[in-house]
C-alpha positions, 0 to 999 in steps of 0.5 A: 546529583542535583535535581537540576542535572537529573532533569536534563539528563533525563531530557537528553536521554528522551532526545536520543532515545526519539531520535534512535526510534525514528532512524530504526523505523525509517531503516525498516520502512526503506527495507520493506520497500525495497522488498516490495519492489524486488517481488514487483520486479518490472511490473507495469499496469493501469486499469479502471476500477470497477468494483470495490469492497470496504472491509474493517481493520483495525476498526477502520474502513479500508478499500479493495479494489478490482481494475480491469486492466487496460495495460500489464506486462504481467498475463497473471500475477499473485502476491499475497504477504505482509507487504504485497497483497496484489492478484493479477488473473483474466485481465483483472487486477486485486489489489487493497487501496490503503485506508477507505478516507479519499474525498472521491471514489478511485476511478484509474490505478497505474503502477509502474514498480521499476520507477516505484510510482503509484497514480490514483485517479479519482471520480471527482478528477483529482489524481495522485502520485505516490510510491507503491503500497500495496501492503495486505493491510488485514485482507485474508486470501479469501477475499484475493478472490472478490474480483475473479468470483464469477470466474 
């Protein structure tokens, strides 16, 4: 075979093989979230933070967040797995908040799981809307309990 044939064949196999990987990872990515959302079933809340902890995983900072609630169809609520790691108990909401990066300190969370909508609204006034992630993100069970500690 000619070099020139090699180097294509070579090429086109990376092609595929890129083009395989991102549709597995996108199949998985939408299998996870409809799992999310089954185990969230018709949960709806919103609440105002009031207290959070930053805490390392991965050697990056990541945020949990306690919410007094203000709304929630649920009396009490406890997920703790690889894609859900939310504990709902006397009013107050645990939940990880993802990657500790934002320009402000998160000030309201409301999640509505039928419609998979997640708004997050900062100190600063900005506010954003995204699908649900609540995903562990390194938290052990121990730390579900740094809201309700007084309790």
């Amino acid at each position: 075979m000619k070099p020139i044939y090699a180097n294509t064949l070579k090429f086109a196999f990376a092609i595929i093989a890129a083009i395989t990987f991102f549709i597995v990872s996108n199949l998985n990515a939408e299998k996870e979230k409809h799992q999310r959302l089954l185990a969230l079933g018709d949960l709806r809340l919103s609440g105002k933070v009031i207290d959070s902890s930053v805490y390392k995983y991965g050697g990056r900072p990541y945020l949990l967040i306690c919410l007094k609630l203000d709304t929630c169809n649920k009396k009490s609520l406890y997920l703790f797995n690889d894609l859900i790691a939310l504990k709902i108990k006397n009013g107050i909401a645990t939940m990880s908040a993802g990657p500790d990066y934002t320009i402000a300190p998160i000030s309201f969370v409301a999640i509505d799981a039928k419609r998979n909508i997640m708004i997050t609204r900062y100190q600063n006034g900005q506010a954003d809307t995204s699908d649900i992630d609540i995903r562990a993100d390194g938290l052990t069970e121990s730390q579900m309990n740094f809201c309700n500690k007084d309790k």
